[in-house]
C-alpha positions in Angstrom: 16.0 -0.8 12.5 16.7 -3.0 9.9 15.5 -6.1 12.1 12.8 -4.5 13.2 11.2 -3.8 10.0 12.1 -7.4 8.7 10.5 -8.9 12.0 7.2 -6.9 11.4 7.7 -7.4 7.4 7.6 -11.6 8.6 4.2 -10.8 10.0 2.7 -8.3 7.7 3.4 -10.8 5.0 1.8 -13.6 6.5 -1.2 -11.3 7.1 -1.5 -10.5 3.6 -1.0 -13.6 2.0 -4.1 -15.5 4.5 -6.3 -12.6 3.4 -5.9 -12.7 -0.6 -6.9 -16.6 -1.0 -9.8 -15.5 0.8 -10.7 -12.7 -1.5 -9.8 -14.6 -4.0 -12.5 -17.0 -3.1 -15.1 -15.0 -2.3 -15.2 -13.5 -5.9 -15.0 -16.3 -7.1 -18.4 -17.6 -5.5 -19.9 -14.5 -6.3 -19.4 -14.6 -9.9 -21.0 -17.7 -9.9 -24.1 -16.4 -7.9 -24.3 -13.3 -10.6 -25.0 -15.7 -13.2 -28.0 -16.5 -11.6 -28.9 -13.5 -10.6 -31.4 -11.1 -12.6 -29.7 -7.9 -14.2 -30.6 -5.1 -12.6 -30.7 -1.3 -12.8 -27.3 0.2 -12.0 -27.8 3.8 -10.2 -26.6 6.1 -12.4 -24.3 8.9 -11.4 -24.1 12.9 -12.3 -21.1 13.4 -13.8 -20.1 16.2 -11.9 -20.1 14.0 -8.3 -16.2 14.1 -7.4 -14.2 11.1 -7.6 -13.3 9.7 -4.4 -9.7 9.0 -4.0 -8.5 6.5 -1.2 -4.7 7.2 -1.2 -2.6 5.0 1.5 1.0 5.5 2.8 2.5 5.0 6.2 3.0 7.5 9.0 6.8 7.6 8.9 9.7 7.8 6.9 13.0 5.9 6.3 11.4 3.6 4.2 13.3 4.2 0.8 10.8 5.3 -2.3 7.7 3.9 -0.7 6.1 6.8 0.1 7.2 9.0 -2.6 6.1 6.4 -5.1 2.0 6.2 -4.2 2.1 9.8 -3.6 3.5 10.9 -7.2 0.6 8.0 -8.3 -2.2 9.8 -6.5 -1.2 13.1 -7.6 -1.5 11.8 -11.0 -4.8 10.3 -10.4 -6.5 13.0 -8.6 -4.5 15.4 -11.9 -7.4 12.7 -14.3 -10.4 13.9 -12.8 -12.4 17.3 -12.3 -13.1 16.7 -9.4 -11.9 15.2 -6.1 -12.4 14.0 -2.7 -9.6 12.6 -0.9 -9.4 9.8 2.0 -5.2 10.2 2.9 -4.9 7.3 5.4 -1.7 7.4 6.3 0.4 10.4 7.7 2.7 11.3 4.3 -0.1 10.9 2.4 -1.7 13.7 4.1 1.0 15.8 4.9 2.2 16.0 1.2 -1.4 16.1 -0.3 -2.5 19.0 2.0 1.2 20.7 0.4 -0.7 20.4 -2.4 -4.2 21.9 -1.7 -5.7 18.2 -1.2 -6.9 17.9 2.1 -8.1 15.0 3.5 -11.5 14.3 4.8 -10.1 13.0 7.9 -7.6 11.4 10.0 -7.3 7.8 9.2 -3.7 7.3 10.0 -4.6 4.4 13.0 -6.1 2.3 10.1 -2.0 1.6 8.6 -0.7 2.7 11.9 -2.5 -0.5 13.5 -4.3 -2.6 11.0 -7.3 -4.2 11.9 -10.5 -5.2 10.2 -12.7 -3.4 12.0 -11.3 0.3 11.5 -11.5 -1.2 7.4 -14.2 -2.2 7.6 -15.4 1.4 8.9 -14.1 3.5 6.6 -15.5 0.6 3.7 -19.0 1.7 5.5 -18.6 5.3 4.9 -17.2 4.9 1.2 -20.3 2.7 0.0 -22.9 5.0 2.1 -21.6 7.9 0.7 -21.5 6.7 -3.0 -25.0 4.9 -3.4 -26.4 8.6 -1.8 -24.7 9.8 -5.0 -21.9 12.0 -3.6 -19.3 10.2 -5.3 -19.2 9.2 -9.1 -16.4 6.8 -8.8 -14.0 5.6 -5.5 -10.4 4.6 -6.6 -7.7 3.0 -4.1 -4.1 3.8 -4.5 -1.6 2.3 -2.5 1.9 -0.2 -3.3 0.8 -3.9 -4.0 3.1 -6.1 -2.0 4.8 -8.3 -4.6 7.7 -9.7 -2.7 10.5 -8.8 0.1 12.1 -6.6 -3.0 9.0 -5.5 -5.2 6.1 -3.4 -4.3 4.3 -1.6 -7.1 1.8 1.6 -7.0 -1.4 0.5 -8.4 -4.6 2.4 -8.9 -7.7 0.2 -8.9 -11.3 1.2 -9.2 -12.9 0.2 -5.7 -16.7 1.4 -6.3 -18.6 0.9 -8.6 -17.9 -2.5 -8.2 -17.9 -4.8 -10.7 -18.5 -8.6 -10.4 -15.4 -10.7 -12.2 -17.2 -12.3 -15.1 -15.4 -15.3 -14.9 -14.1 -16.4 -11.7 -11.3 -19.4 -11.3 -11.7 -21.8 -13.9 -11.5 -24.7 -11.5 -14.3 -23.3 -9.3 -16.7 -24.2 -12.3 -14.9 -27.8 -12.6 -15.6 -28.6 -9.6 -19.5 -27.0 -9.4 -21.9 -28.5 -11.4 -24.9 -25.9 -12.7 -27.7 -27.4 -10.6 -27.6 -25.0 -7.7 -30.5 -24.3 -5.4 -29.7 -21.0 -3.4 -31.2 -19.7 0.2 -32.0 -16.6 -0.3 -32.4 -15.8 -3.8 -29.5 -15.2 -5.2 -30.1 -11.3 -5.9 -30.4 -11.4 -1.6 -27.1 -13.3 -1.3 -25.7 -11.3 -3.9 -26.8 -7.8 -1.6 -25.0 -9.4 0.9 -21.9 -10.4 -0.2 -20.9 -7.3 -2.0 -21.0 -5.1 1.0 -18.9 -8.0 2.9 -16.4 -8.4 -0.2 -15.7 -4.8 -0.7 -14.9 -4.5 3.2 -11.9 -7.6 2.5 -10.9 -5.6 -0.8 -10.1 -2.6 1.0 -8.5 -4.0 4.3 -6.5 -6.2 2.2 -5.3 -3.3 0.9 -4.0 -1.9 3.8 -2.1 -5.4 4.8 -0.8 -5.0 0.9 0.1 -1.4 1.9 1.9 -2.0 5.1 3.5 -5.2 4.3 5.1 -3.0 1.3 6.3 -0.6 3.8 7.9 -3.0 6.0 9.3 -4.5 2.9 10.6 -1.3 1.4 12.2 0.2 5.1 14.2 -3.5 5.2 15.6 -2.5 1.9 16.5 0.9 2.8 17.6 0.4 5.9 20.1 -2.8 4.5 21.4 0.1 2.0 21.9 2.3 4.6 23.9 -0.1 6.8 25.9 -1.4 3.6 26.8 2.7 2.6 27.7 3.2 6.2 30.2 0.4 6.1 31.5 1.5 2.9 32.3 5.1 4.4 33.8 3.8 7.5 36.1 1.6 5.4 36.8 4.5 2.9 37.1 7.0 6.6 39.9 4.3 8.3 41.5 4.1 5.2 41.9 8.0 5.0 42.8 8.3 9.0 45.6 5.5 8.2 47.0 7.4 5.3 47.1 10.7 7.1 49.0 8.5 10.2 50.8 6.9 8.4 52.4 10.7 6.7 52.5 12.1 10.4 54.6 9.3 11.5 57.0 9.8 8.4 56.8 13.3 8.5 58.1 12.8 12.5 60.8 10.2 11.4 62.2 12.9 8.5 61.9 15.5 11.0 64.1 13.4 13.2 66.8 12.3 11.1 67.1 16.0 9.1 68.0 17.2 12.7 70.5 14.5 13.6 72.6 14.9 9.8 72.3 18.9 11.0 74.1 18.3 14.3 
């Protein structure tokens, strides 16, 4: 099991480090098209629209703390607000948050169960819909941030309403002088690339979410093999000790009945 997960963890991780550059990237040319772009009216939202909570885990266990981790940080993020809606995509999530009395709007367990842009894309669809028609005040993502092989860290970030970085990567603007001539207008571009970005935010999520998992079942499962070792060494010691008394225990037996005779 333990190759296994660190086969699929090789591939998860080169998943997730080809998508954040590219995130990265985008908002960083977005920023620079909001400077040009005229402010305009945010919709506002009633305050007593729920908060839409995005919680992801995977679909099985044996993966250490993973799981329990991003579910004790949803339960505290769903405890902040009055109200919630919650999007379990993954199968523990569910499971424990329906223990709870959180049901989930749905089944989304294929989208961590087999990642793919498309099926992020989807449910990104449904989550911005549903928000500018005012159902939702807020939409938060929770899941574990893949930091490296040994480090994955529950985060809660604010997905919608979505806020454009006001300062992007220094060297972007370097590089970019301020004489720009845009096609469309940079509002039109802008109305584009939001919707597009906020797709790659959340599926790069899930690739953060599932390389974390494959990362944290290596671990376990390397723990797991090193404590079985340890109690088979500590088990053959024992069976050697108690063999080792028999076979004395048989050779006093012996000579007690030869000094009789």
């Amino acid at each position: 099991m333990k190759l296994v997960a660190s086969s699929k963890l090789h591939k998860a991780q080169m998943a997730i480090e080809a998508v954040r550059p590219y995130e990265r990237t985008l908002e960083d040319i977005l920023s620079v098209v909001d400077r040009y772009r005229s402010a305009e009216e945010v919709p506002t939202r009633t305050s007593d629209a729920p908060v839409a909570v995005v919680a992801l885990s995977s679909n099985s266990s044996l993966c250490g703390a993973f799981n329990s981790n991003v579910i004790h940080k949803t339960v505290e993020a769903c405890d902040e607000c009055s109200s919630v809606k919650l999007f379990s995509v993954g199968r523990k999530m569910a499971e424990a948050m329906n223990k709870l009395g959180h049901a989930s709007e749905a089944d989304y367990s294929d989208i961590v169960g087999k990642p793919d842009y498309s099926k992020s894309a989807a449910l990104a669809s449904e989550l911005m819909r549903r928000y500018s028609a005012g159902e939702f005040s807020r939409v938060l993502l929770v899941y574990n941030r893949f930091v490296s092989a040994s480090s994955q860290v529950p985060v809660v970030e604010q997905y919608l309403p979505y806020t454009v970085p006001s300062t992007g990567d220094p060297d972007t603007y370097k590089t970019i002088n301020d004489d720009f001539i845009f096609e469309p207008d940079p509002a039109s571009l802008a109305e584009r690339m939001i919707p597009y970005l906020l797709s790659m935010k959340l599926h790069a999520a899930v690739l953060d979410s599932v390389a974390a998992e494959h990362a944290a079942r290596t671990i376990a499962m390397q723990t797991a093999s090193e404590n079985a070792e340890r109690l088979l060494s500590d088990l053959t010691l024992e069976y050697n000790k108690g063999r080792q008394e028999k076979i004395t225990s048989e050779i006093l037996d012996l000579e007690s009945g030869e000094s009789g005779e």
